[in-house]
N, C-alpha and C positions, 0 to 999 in steps of 0.2 A: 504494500500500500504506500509506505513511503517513496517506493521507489517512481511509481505512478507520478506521485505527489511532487516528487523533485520532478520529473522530467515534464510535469506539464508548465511548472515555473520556469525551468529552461526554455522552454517552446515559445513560453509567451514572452517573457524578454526578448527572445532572437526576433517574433515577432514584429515588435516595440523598435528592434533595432532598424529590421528591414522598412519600417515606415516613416521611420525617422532619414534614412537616407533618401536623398532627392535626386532626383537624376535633371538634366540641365532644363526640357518642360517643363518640370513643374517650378524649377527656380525660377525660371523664367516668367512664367504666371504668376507666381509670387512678387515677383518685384514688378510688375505691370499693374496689378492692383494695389501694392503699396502708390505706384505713380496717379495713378488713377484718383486715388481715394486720398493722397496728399493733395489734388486737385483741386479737389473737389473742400476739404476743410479749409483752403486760402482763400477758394471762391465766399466759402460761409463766413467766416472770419470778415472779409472787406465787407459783404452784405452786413451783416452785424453792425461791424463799426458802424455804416453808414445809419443805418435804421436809429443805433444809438444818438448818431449825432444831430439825427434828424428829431431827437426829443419823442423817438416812440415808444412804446412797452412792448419789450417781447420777454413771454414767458418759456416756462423751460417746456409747454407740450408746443408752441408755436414756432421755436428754435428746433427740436424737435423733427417738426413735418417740413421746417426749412432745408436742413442738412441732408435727411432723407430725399427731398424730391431733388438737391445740388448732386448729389451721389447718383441718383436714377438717369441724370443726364450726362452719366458716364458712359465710353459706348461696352456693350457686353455686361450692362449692369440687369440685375433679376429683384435686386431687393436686397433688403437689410439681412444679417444673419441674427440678429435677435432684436425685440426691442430697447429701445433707447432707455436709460436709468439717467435722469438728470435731477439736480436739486438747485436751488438758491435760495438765498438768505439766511436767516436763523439756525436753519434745519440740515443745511447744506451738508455737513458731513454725515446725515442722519438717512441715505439715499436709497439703504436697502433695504 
């Protein structure tokens, strides 16, 4: 039974290991959507600024549906991989 026991924690490490290695597509995919999506948060950031400086409120569900829709008009974009977790003010470090 132990011996089982060892060899399927060997299995899964090696596992672990083989997924963690990238062969040059996917690195390549990888730093394309880093590029993408560094884009796309300078794009949100100047809108930001600007909205600030324009004396508007924006809150953190409307900053939110901003970011996401700056990101959708990335090309090869599907959507967000989870929902957004944002806070401000008072409570800000209180987000989870």
């Amino acid at each position: 039974m132990l011996c089982c026991l060892l060899c399927c924690m060997l299995c899964a490490d090696a596992l672990l290991l083989l997924k963690a290695c990238k062969n040059s597509r996917e690195i390549e995919g990888a730093l394309s959507a880093g590029r993408k999506d560094g884009a796309a948060i300078v794009s949100y950031l100047a809108w930001l600024e600007q909205q600030l400086r324009q004396g508007a409120e924006v809150d953190e569900w409307g900053s939110s549906v901003e970011m996401s829709r700056r990101r959708m008009l990335c090309a090869g974009a599907i959507g967000d991989s989870f929902p957004t977790i944002s806070s401000a003010g008072a409570n800000a470090a209180v987000i989870h």
